[in-house]
Backbone as CSV, one residue per row, in Angstrom:
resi,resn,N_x,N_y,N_z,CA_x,CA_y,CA_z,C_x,C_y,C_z
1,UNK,-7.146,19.575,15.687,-5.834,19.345,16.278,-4.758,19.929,15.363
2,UNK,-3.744,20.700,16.107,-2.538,21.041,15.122,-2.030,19.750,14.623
3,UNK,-1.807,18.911,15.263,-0.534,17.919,15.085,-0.987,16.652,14.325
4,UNK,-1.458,16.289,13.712,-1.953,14.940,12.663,-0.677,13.890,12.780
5,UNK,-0.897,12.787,12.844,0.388,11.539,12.363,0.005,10.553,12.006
6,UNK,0.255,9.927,10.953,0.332,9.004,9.830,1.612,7.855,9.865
7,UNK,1.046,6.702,9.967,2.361,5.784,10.221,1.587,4.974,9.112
8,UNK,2.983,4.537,7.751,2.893,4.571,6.771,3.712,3.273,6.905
9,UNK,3.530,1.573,6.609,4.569,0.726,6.290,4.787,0.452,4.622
10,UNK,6.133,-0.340,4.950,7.199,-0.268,3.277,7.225,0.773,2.648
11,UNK,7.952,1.822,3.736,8.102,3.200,3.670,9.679,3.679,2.568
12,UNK,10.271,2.221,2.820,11.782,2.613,2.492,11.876,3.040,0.609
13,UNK,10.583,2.681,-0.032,10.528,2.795,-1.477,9.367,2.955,-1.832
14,UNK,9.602,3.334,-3.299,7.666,2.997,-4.087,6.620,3.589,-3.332
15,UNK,5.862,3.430,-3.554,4.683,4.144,-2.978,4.216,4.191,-1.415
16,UNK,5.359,3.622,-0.417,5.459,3.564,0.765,5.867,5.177,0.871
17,UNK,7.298,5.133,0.460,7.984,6.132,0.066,7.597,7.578,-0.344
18,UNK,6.748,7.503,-1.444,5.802,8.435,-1.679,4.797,9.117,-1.179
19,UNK,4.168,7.957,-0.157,2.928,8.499,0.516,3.405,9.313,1.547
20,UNK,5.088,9.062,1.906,5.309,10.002,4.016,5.430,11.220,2.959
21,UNK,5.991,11.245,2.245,6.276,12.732,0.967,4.998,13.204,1.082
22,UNK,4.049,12.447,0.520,2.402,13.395,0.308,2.154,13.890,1.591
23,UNK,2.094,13.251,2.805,1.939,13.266,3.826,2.469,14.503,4.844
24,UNK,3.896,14.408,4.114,4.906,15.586,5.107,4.234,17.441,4.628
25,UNK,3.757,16.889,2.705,3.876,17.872,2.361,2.270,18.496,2.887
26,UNK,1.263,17.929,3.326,0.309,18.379,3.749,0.308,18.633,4.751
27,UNK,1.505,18.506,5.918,1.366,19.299,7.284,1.401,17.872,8.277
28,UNK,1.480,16.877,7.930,1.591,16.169,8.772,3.090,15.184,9.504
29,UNK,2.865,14.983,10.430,3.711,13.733,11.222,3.704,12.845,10.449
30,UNK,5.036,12.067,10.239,4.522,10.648,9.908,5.920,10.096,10.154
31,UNK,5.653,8.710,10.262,6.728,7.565,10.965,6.699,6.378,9.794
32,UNK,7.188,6.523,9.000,7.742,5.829,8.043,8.628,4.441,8.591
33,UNK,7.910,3.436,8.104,8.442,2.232,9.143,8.867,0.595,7.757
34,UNK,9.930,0.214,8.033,10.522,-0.377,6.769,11.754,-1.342,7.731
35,UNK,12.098,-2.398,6.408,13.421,-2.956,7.192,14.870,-2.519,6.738
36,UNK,14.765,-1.395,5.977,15.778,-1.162,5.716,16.160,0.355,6.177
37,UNK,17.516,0.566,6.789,17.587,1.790,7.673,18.290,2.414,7.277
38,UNK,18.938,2.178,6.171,19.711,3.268,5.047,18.539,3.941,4.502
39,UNK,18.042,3.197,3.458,16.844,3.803,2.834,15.953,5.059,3.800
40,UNK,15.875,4.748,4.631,14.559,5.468,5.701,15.379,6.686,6.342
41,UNK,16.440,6.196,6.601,17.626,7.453,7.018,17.713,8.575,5.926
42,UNK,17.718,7.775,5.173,17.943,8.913,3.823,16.485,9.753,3.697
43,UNK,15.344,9.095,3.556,13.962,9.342,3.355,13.863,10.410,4.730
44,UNK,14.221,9.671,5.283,13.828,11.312,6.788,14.584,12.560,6.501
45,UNK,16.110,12.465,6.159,16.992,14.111,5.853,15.747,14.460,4.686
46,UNK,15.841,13.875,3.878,14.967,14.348,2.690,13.389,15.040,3.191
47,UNK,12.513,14.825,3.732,11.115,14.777,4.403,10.672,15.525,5.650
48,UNK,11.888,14.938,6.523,11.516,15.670,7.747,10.747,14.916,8.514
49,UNK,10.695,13.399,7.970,9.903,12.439,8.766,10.242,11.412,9.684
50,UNK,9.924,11.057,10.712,10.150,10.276,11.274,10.381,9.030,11.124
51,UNK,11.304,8.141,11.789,11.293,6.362,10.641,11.460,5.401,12.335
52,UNK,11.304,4.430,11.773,11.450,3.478,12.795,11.528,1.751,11.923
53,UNK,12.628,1.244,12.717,13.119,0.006,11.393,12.507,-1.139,11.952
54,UNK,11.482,-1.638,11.484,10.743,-3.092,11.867,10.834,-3.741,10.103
55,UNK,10.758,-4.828,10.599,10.050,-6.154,10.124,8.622,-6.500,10.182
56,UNK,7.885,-6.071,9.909,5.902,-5.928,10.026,5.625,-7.747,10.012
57,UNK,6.639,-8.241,9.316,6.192,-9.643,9.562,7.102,-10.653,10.534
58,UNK,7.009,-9.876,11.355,7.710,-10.564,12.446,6.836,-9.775,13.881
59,UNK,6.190,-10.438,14.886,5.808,-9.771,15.923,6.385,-9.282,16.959
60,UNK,7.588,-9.341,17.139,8.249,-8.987,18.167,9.288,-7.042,17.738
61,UNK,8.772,-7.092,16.460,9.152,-5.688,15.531,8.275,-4.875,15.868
62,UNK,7.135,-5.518,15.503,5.976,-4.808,15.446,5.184,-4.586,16.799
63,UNK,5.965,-5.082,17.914,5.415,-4.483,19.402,6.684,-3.904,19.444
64,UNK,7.736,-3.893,18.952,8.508,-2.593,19.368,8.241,-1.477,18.627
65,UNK,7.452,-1.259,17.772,6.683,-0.384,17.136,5.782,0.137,17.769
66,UNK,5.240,-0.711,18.632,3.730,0.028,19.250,3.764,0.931,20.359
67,UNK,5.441,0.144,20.978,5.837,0.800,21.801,6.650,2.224,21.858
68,UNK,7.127,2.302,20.514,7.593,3.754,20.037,6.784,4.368,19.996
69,UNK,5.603,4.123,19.474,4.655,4.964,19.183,3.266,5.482,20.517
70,UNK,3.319,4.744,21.424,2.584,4.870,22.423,3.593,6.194,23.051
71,UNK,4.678,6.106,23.361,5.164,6.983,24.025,5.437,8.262,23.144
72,UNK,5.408,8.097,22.426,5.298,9.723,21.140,4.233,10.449,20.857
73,UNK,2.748,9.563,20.984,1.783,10.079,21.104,0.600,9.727,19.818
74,UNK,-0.462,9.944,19.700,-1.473,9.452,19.297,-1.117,9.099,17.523
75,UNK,-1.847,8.318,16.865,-1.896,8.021,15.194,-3.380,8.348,14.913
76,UNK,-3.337,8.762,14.143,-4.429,9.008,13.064,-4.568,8.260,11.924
77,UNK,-3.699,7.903,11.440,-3.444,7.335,9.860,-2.725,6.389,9.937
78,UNK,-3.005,5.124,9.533,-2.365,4.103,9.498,-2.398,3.241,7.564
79,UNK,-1.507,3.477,6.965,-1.524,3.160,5.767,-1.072,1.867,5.311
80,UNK,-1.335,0.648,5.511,-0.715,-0.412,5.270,-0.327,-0.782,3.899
81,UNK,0.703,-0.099,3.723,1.348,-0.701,1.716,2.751,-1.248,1.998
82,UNK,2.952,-2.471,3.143,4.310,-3.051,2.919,3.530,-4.575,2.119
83,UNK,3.899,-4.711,0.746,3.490,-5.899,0.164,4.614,-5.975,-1.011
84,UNK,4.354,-7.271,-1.512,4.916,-7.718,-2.645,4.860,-8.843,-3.508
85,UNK,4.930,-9.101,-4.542,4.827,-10.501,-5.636,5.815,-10.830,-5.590
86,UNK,5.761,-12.102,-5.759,6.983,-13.199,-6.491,6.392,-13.685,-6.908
87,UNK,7.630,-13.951,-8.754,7.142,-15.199,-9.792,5.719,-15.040,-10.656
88,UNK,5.860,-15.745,-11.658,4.808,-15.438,-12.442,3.994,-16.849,-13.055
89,UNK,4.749,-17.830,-12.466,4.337,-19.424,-12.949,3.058,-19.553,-12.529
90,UNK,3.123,-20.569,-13.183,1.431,-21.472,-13.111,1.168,-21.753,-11.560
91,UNK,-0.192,-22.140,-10.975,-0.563,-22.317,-9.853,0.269,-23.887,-9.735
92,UNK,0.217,-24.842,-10.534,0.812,-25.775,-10.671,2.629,-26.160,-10.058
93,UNK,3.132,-25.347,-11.026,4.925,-24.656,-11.617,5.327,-24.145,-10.229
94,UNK,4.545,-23.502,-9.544,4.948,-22.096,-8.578,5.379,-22.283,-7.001
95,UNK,6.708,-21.667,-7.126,6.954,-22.243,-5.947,6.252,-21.908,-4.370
96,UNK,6.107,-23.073,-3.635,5.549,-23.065,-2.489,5.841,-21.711,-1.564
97,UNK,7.202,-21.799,-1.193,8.066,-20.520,-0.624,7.502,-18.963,-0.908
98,UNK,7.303,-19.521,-2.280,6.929,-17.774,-2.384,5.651,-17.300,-2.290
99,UNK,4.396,-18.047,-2.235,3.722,-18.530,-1.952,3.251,-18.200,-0.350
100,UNK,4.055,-18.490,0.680,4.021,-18.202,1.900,4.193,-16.981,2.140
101,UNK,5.769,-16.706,1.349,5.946,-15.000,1.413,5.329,-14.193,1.150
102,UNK,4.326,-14.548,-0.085,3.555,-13.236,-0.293,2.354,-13.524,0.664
103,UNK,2.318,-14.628,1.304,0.723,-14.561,2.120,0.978,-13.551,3.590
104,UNK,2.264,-13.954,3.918,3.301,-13.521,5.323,2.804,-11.952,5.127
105,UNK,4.039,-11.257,4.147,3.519,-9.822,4.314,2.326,-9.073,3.378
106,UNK,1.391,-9.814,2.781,0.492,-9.190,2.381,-0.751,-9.465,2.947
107,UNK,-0.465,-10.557,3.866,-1.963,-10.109,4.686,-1.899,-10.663,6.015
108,UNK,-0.781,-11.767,6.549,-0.404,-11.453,7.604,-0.092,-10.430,8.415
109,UNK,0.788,-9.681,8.029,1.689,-8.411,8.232,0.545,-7.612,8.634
110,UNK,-0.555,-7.384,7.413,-1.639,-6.485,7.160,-2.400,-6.903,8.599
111,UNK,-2.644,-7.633,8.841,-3.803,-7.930,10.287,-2.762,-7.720,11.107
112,UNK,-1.692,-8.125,12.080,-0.606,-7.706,12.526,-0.731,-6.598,12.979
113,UNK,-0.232,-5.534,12.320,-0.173,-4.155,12.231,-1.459,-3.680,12.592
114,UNK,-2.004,-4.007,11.934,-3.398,-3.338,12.070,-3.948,-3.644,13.539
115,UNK,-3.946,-4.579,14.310,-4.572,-5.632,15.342,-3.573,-4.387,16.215
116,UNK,-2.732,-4.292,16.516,-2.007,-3.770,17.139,-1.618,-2.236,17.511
117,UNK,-2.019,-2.026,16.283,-1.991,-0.100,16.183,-4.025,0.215,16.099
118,UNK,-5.107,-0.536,15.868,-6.217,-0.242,16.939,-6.411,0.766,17.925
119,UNK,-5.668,0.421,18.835,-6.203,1.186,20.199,-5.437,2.478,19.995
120,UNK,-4.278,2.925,19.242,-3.732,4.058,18.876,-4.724,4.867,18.566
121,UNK,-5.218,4.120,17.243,-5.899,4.949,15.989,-7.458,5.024,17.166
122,UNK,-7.526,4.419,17.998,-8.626,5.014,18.355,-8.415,6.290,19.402
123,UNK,-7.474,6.037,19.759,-6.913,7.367,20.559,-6.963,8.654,19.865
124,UNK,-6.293,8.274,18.797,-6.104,9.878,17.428,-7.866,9.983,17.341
125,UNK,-8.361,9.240,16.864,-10.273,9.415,16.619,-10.807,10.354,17.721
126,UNK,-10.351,10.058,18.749,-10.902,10.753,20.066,-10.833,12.048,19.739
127,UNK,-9.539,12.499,19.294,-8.884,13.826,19.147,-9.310,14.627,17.962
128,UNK,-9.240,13.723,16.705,-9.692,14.411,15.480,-10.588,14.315,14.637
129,UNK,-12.016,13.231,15.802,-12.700,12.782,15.296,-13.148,11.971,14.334
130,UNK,-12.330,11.211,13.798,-11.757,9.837,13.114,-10.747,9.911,12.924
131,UNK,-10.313,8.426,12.245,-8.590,8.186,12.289,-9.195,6.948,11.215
132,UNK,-7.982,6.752,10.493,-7.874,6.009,9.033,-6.883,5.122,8.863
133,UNK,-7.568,3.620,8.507,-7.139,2.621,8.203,-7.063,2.627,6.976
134,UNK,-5.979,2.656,5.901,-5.979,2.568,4.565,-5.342,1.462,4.196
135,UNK,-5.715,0.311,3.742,-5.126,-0.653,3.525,-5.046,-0.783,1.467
136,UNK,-3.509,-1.040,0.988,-3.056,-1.236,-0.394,-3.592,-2.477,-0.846
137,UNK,-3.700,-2.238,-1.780,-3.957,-3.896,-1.986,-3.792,-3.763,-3.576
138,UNK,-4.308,-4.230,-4.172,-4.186,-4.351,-6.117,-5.434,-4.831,-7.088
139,UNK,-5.327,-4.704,-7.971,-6.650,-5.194,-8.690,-6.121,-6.245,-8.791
140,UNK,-5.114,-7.139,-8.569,-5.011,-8.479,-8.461,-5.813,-9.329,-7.222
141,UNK,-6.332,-8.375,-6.512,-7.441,-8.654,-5.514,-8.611,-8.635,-5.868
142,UNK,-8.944,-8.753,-6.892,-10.297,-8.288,-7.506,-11.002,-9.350,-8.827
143,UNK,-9.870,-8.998,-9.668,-9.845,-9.773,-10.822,-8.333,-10.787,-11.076
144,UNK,-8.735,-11.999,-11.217,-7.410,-13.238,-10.915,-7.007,-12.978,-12.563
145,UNK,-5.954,-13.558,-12.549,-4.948,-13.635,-14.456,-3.759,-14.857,-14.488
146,UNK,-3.667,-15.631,-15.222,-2.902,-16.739,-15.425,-1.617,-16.284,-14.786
147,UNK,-0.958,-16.810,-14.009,0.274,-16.592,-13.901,0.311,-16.142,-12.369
148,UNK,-1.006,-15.654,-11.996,-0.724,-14.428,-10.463,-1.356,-15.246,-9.694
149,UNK,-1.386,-16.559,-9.304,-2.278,-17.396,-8.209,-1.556,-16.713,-6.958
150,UNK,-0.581,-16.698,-6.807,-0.227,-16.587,-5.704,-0.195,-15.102,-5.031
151,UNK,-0.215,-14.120,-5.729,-0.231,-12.891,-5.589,-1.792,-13.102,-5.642
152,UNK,-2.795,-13.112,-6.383,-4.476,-13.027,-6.429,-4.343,-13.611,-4.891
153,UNK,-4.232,-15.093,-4.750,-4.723,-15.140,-3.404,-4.096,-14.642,-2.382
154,UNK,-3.028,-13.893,-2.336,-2.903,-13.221,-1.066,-3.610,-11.524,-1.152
155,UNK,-3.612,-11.074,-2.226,-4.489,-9.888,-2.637,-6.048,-9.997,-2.284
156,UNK,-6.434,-10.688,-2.828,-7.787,-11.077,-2.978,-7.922,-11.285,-1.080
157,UNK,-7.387,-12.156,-0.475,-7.803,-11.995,1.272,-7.005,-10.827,1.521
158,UNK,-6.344,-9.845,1.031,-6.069,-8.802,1.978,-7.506,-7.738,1.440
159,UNK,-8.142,-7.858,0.744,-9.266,-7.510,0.234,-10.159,-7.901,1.581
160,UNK,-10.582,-9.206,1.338,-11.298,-9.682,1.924,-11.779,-9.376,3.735
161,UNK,-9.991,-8.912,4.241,-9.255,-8.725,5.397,-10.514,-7.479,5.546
162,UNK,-9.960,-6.356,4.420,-10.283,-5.287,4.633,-12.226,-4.950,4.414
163,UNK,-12.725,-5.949,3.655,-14.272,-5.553,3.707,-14.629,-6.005,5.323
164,UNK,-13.975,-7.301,5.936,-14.512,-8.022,7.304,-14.119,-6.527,8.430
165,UNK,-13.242,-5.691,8.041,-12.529,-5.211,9.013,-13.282,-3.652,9.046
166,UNK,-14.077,-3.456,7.952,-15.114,-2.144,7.940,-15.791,-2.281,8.792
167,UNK,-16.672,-4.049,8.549,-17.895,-4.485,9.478,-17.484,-4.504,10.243
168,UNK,-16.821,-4.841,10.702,-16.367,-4.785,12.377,-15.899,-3.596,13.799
169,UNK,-15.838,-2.860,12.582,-15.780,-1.155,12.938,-17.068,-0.079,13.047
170,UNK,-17.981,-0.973,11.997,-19.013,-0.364,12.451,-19.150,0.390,13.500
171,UNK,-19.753,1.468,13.422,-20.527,1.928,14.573,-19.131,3.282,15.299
172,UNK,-17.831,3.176,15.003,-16.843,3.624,15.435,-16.165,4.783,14.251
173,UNK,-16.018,6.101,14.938,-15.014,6.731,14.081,-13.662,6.420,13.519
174,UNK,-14.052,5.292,12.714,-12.601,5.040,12.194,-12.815,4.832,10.158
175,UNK,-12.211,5.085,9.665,-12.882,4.778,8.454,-11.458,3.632,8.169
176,UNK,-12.394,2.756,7.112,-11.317,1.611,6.386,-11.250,1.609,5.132
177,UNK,-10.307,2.408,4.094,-10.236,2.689,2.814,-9.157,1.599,2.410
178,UNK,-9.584,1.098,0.942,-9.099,-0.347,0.223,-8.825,0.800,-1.214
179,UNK,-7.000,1.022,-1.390,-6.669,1.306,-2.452,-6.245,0.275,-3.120
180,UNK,-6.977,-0.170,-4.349,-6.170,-0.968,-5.741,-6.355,-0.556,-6.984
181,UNK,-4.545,-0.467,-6.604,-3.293,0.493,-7.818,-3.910,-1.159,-9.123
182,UNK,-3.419,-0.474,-10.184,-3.454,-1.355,-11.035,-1.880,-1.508,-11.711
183,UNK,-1.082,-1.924,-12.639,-0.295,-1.255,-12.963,0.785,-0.159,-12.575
184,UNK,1.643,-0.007,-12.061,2.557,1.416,-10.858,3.724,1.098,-11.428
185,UNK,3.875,1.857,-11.963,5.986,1.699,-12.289,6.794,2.411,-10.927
186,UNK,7.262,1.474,-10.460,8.123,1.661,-9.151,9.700,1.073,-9.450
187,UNK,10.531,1.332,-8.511,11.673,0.695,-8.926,12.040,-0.616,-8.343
188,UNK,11.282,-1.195,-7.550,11.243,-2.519,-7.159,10.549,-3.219,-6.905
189,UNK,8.834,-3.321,-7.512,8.018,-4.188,-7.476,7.994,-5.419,-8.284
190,UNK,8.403,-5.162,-9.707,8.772,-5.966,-10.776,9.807,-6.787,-10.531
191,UNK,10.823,-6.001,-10.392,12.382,-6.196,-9.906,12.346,-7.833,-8.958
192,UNK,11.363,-7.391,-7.606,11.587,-8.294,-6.598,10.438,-9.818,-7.312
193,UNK,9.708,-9.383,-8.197,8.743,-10.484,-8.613,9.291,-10.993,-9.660
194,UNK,10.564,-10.847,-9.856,11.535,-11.412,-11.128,12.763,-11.741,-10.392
195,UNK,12.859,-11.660,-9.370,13.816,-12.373,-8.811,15.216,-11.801,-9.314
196,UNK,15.323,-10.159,-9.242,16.514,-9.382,-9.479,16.527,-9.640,-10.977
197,UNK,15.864,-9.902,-11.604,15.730,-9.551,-13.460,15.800,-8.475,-13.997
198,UNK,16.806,-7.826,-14.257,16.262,-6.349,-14.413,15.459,-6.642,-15.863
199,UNK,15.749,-7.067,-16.564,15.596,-7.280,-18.039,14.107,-7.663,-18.123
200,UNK,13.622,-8.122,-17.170,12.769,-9.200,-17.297,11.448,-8.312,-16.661
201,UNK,12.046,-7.655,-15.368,11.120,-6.482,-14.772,11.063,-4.855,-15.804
202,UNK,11.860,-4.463,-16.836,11.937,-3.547,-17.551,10.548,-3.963,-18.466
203,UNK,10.720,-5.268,-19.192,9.600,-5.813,-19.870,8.755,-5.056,-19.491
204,UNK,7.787,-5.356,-18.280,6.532,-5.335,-18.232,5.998,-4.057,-18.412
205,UNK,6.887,-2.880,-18.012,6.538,-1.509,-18.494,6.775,-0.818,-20.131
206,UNK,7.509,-2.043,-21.030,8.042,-1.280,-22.159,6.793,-0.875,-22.677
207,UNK,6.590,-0.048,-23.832,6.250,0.632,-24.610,4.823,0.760,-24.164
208,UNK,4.566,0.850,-22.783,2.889,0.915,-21.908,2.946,2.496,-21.571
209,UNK,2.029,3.138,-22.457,2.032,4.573,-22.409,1.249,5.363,-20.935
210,UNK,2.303,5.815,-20.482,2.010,6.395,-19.158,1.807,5.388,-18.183
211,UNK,2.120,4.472,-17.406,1.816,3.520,-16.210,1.674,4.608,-15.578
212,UNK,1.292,3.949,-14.391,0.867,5.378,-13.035,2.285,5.129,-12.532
213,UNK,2.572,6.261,-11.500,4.204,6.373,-10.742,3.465,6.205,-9.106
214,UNK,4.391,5.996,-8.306,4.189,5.568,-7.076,3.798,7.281,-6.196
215,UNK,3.618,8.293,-7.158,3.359,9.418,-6.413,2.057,9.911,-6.649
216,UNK,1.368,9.213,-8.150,-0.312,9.152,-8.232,-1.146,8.378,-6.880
217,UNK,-0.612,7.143,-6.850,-1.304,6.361,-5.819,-0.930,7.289,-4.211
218,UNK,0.015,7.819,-3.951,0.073,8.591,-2.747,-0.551,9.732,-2.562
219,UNK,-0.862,10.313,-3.655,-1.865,11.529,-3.617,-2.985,11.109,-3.639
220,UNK,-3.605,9.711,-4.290,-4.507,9.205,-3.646,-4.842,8.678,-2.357
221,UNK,-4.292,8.447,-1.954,-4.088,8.182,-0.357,-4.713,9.130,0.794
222,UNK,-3.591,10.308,0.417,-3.421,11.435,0.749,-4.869,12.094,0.992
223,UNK,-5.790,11.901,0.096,-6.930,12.822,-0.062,-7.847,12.088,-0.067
224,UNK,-7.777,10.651,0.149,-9.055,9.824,0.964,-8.867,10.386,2.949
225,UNK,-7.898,10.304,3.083,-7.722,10.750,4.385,-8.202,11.917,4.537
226,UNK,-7.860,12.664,3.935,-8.361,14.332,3.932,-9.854,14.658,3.744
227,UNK,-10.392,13.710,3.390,-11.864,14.439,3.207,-12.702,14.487,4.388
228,UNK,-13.430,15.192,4.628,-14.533,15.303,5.411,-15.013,14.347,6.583
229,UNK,-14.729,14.563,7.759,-14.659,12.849,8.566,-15.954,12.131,8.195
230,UNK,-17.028,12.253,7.585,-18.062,11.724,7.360,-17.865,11.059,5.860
231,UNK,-17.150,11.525,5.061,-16.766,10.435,3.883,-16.067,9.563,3.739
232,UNK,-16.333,8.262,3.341,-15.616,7.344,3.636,-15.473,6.468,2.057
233,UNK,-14.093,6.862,1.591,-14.004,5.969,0.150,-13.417,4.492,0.921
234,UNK,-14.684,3.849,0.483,-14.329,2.702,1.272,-13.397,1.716,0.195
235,UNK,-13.574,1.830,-1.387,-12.506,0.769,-2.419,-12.242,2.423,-3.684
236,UNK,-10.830,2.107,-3.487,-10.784,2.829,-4.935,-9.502,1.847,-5.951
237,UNK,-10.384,2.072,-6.743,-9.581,1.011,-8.056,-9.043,2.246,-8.739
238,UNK,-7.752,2.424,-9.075,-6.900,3.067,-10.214,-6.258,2.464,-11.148
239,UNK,-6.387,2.480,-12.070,-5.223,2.105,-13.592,-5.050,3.305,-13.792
240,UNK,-4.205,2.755,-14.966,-3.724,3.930,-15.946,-4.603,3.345,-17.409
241,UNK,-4.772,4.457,-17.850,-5.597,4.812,-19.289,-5.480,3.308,-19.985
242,UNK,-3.990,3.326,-20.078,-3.382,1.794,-20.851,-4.277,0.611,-20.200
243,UNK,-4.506,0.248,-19.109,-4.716,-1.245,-18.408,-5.920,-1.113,-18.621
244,UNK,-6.514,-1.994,-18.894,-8.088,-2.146,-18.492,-8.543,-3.469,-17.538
245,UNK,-7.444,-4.300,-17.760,-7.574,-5.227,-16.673,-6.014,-5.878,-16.483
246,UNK,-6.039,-6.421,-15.429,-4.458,-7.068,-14.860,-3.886,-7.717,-16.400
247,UNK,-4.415,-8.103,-17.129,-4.055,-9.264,-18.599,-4.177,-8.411,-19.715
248,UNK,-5.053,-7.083,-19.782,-5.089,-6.424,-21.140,-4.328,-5.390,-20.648
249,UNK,-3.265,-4.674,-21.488,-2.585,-3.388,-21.226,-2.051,-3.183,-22.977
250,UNK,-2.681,-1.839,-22.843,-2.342,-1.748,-24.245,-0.960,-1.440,-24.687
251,UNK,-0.082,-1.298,-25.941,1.246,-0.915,-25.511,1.076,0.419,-27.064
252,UNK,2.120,1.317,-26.697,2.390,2.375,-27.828,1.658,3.353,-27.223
253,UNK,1.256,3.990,-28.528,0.506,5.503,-28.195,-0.732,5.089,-28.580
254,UNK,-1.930,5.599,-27.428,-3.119,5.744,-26.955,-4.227,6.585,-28.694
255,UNK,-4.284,5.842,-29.306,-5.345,6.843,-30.902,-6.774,6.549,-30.656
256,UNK,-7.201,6.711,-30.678,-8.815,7.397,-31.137,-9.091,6.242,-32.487
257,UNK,-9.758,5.526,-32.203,-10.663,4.695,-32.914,-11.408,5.393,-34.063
258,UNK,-11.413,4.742,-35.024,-12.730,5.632,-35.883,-12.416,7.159,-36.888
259,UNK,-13.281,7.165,-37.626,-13.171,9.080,-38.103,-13.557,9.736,-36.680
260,UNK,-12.404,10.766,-36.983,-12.709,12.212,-36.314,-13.496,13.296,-36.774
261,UNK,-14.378,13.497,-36.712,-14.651,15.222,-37.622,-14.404,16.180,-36.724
């Protein structure tokens, strides 16, 4: 098919942002979908991409979404990275609220969207012989760390979301790829999990040599989709050199252990 399209949520920043960029620059459509319509306005002059302003955690957004998109024509790519943390307290300490919020759009949202844009992506499959569910998620889905209960458990079931949601595809040209970023210096992931701290969100990146940028994880994206319709990276875990797990990150410059000869 000439025409490929990729509908990409929490498009308006960060690695939402990044991925319609990877996306535009490989030849494709894409509909960049966010609640903010400055941001996305701007992101389309820039791209050349299409936007459409929902709320993913609200259902009455997200069937006016389905409905834009039914009449525009088939999806191929469906990238689900609208998520986010709040807070860093104890499972104890931590507030309830936020708690909900991160369950709302990180794996509510995630089934939502997904449940709904289905019969699309099977439409695009028809055409290009699969079509791709890529769902974000984090190594906070993987491996838990003092402080992240509430982010682990909404990570950890959007994980979970995504192994039930392979099996269930079985048998169908669709593939279901599980990216977890480790570590990503973005300009508002920290930010929003500090509750507008700048000071507090600057922390977590100081003196951490090289974090990944929100345009590594989109070129990863980018080229799980692209491969061969018969390959299917079904989990890819990324850090950066520094992290080795959500709790160890080394800080300074990266030396070599030991004599050199």
């Amino acid at each position: 098919m000439s025409e490929l399209r990729a509908v990409v949520t929490g498009a308006s920043s960060g690695i939402g942002a990044a991925t319609v960029r990877a996306f535009r620059e490989a030849g494709w459509d894409v509909v960049g979908v966010a609640r903010r319509e400055d941001r996305l306005r701007e992101l389309a002059e820039q791209t050349g991409a299409s936007v459409f302003v929902a709320d993913v955690t609200k259902q009455e957004d997200v069937d006016a979404l389905v409905a834009h998109l039914q009449a525009t024509g088939p999806v191929h790519a469906l990238v689900n990275n609208a998520g986010g943390a709040k807070g860093l307290e104890s499972v104890e300490a931590s507030s309830i609220d936020d708690w909900a919020w991160m369950l709302e759009v990180n794996v509510l949202a995630l089934k939502r969207v997904t449940s709904a844009l289905l019969p699309l992506l099977r439409r695009g499959a028809t055409g290009r012989g699969v079509a791709d569910i890529v769902n974000i998620t984090s190594i906070a889905g993987h491996v838990a760390y003092a402080g992240g209960g509430g982010y682990n458990a909404a990570k950890f079931a959007a994980h979970a979301l995504t192994e039930v949601l392979r099996l269930e595809l079985n048998g169908e040209p669709l593939r279901v790829v599980e990216v977890a970023p480790g570590m990503v210096k973005t300009e508002e992931f920290s930010l929003v999990r500090f509750g507008g701290d700048r000071e507090r969100a600057d922390a977590v990146y100081s003196q951490v040599p090289e974090p990944l940028v929100a345009e590594d994880i989109a070129a990863i994206i980018v080229d799980a989709v692209l491969k061969p319709r018969h390959v299917d990276l079904d989990l890819i875990v990324v850090k950066p050199v520094a992290q080795s797990a959500p709790y160890l990150v080394a800080k300074g410059e990266l030396r070599v252990r030991g004599d050199v000869d």
